[in-house]
C-alpha positions as CSV (number, residue, x, y, z in Angstrom):
1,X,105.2,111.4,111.9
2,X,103.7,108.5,109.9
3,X,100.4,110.0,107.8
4,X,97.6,108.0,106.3
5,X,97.6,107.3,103.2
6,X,95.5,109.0,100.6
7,X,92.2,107.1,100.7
8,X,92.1,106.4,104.0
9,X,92.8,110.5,104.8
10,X,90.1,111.1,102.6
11,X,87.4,108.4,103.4
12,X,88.3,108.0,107.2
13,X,89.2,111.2,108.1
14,X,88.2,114.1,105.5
15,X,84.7,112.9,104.4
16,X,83.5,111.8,108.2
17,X,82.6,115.4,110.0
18,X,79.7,115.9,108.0
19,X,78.2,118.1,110.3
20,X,81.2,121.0,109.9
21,X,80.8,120.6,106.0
22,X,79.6,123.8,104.0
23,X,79.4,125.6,107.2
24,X,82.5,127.7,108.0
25,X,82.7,130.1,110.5
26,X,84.1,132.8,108.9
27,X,83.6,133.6,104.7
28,X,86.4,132.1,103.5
29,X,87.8,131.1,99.8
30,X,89.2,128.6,98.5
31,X,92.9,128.2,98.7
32,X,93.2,126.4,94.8
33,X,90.0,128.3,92.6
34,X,89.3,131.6,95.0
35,X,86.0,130.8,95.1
36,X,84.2,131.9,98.5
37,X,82.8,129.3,100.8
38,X,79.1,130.3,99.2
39,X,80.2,130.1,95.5
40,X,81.8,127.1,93.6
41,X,80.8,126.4,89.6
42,X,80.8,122.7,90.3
43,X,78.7,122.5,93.7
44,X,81.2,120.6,95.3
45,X,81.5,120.2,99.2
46,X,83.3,122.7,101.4
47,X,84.6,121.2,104.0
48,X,87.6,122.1,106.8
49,X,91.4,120.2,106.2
50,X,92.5,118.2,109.0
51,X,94.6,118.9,111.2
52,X,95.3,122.6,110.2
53,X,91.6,123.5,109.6
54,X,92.0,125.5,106.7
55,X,88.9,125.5,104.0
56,X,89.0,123.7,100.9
57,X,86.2,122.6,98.0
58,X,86.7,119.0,98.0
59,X,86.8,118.7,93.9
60,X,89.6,121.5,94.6
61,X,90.8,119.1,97.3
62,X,91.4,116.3,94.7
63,X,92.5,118.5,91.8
64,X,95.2,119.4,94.4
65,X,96.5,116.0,95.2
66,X,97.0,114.6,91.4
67,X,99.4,117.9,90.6
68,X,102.5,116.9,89.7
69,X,103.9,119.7,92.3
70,X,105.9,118.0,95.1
71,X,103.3,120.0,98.0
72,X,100.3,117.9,96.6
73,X,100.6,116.0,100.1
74,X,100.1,119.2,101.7
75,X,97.6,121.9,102.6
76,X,97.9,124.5,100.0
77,X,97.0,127.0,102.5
78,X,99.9,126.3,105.7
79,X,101.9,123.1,104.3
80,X,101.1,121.2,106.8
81,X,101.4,117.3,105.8
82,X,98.2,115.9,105.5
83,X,98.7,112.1,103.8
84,X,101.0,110.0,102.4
85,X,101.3,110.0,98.7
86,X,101.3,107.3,96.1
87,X,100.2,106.6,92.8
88,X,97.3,104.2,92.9
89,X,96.0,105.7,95.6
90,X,95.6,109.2,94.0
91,X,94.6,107.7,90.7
92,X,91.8,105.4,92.6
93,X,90.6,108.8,93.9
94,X,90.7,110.9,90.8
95,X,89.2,108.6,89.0
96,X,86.2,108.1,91.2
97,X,86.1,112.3,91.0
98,X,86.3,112.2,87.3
99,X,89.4,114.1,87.5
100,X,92.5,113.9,85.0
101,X,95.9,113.1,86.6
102,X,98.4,115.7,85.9
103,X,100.5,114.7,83.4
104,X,104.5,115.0,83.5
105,X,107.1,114.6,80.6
106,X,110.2,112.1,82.5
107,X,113.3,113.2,83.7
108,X,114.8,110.3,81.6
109,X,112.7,108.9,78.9
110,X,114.1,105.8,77.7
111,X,113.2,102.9,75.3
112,X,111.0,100.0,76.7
113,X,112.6,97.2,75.5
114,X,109.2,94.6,76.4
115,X,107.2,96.4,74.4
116,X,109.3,98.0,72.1
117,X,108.0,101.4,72.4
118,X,109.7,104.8,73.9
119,X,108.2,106.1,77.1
120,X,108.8,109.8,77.4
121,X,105.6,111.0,79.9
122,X,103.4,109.9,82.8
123,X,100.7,108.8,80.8
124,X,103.0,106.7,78.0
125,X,104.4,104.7,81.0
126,X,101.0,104.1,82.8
127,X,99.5,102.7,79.7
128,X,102.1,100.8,78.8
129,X,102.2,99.3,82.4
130,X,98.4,98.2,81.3
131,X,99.5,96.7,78.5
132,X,102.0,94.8,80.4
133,X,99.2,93.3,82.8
134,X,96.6,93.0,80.6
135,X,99.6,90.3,78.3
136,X,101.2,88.8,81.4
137,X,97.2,88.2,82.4
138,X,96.9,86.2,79.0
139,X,100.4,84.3,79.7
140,X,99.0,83.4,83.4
141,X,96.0,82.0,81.8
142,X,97.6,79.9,79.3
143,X,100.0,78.4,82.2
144,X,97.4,78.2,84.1
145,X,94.5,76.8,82.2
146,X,94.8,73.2,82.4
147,X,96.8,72.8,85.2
148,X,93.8,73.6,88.2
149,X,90.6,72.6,86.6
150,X,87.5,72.9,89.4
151,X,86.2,69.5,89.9
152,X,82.7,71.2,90.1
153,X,82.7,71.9,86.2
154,X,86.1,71.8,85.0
155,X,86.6,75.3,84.7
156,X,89.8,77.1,85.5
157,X,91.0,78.2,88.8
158,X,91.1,81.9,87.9
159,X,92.1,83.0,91.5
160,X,95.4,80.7,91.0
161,X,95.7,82.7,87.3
162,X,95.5,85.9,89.1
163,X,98.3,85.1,91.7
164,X,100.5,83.8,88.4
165,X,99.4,87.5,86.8
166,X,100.8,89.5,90.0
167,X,103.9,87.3,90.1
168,X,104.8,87.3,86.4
169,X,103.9,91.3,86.5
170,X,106.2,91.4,89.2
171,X,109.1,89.6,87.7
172,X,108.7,92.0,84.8
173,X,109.4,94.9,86.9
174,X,106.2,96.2,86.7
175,X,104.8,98.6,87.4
176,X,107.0,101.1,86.5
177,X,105.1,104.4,86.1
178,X,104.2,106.6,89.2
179,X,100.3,106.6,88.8
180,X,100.5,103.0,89.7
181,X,103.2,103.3,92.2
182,X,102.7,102.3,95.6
183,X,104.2,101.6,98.6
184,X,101.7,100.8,101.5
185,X,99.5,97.8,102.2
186,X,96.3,99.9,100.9
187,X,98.1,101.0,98.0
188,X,99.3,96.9,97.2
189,X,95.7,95.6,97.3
190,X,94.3,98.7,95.3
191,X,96.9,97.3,92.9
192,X,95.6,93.7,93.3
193,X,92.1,94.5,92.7
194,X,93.2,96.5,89.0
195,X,94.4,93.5,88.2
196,X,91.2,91.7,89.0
197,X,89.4,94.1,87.0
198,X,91.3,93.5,84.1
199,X,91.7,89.7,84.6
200,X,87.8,90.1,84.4
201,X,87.7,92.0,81.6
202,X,90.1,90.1,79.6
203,X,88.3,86.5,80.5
204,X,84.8,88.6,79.1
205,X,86.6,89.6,76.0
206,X,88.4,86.6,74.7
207,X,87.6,83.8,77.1
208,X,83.4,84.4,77.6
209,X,83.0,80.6,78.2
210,X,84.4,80.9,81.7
211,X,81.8,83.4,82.6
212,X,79.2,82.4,84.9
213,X,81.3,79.2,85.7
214,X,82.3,78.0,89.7
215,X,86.1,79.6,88.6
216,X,84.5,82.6,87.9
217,X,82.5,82.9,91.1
218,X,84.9,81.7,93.4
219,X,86.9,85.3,91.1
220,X,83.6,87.1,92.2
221,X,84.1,85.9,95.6
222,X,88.3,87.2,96.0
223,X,87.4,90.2,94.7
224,X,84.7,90.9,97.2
225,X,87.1,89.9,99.8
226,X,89.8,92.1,98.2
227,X,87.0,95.4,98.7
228,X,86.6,94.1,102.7
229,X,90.3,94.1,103.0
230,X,90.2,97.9,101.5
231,X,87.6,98.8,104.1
232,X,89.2,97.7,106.6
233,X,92.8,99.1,105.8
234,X,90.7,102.9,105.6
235,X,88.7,102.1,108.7
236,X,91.7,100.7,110.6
């Protein structure tokens, strides 16, 4: 069987039967804190796991699924499989939840030779995969720059700079840590559009003149087509 992945089980599926939420039939707790269906410190939803129907608080739900145990994908009730799993998609969700990722020490640590730096943990590898973007954003700008100038005001062609970002991150072998690991079409443009982010943030920090230009609306106007394609992967 092929399951959703995480987002789309969550937005499309979980979050849609409003009317069965906080209302169970019998006075159940809460597989992960205990808490019964009429007590939870952080007044967060109680709402019924689909398929199996078991109980859950949502917060509970999501505190769950960035574990590092393997039965994340699960119900932590029956193990039923739930969704499919992936990095950006669980890291996208904890961190509109305000929710840490767990983090894990690796198997095999070893000695990244790009930035010269050892990686030894979860959190080591997924900010050193930022760093990566955030420098191979800079190198696509710089390539990139001069070469497509909008005839509107001569501004750069920062849609053209992110597609050279994604391909020279790419070519790096990046990314490399599992909180930005994925492996389905939702999980590739949740990617994209962290890498718009930063291309935006990196253009307000060190290149502000572009700000405001046509470049940086036509930018505006990719990344709102980038959140319609999201939609319509979790709706799909």
């Amino acid at each position: 069987q092929i399951l959703d992945p995480l987002l789309k089980y969550v937005d499309n599926l979980l979050m849609q039967n409003l009317q069965l939420h906080d209302k169970p039939f019998l006075a159940e707790a809460c597989p992960v804190c205990k808490c019964t269906s009429d007590f939870t410190h952080d007044h967060s939803t109680f709402l019924p796991l689909s398929p199996c129907g078991h109980w859950i608080h949502y917060n509970c739900f999501v505190w769950h699924c960035t574990r590092l145990d393997p039965s994340r994908s699960q119900c932590p009730v029956c193990s039923t499989g739930l969704y499919h799993w992936d990095g950006i998609n669980a890291l996208t969700l904890a961190t509109r939840t305000s929710i840490e990722m767990e983090m894990g020490a690796l198997c095999f640590p070893y000695y990244d030779q790009y930035l010269n730096l050892p990686i030894y943990n979860d959190r080591n590898e997924y900010e050193a995969d930022c760093t990566v973007i955030e420098a191979e954003i800079q190198r696509a700008y710089a390539t990139w720059v001069f070469q497509i100038i909008d005839p509107r005001d001569g501004s750069p062609n920062l849609i053209a700079v992110l597609h050279a970002a994604l391909r020279f991150i790419r070519e790096t072998g990046r990314p490399k840590s599992k909180w930005l690991s994925w492996d389905t079409c939702l999980g590739y443009l949740l990617f994209t559009t962290l890498v718009c982010i930063k291309l935006k943030r990196v253009m307000k920090e060190t290149h502000f003149l572009v700000v405001d230009s046509h470049g940086w609306a036509d930018l505006d106007q990719e990344m709102r087509a980038l959140q319609a394609r999201i939609l319509a992967e979790i709706a799909g």
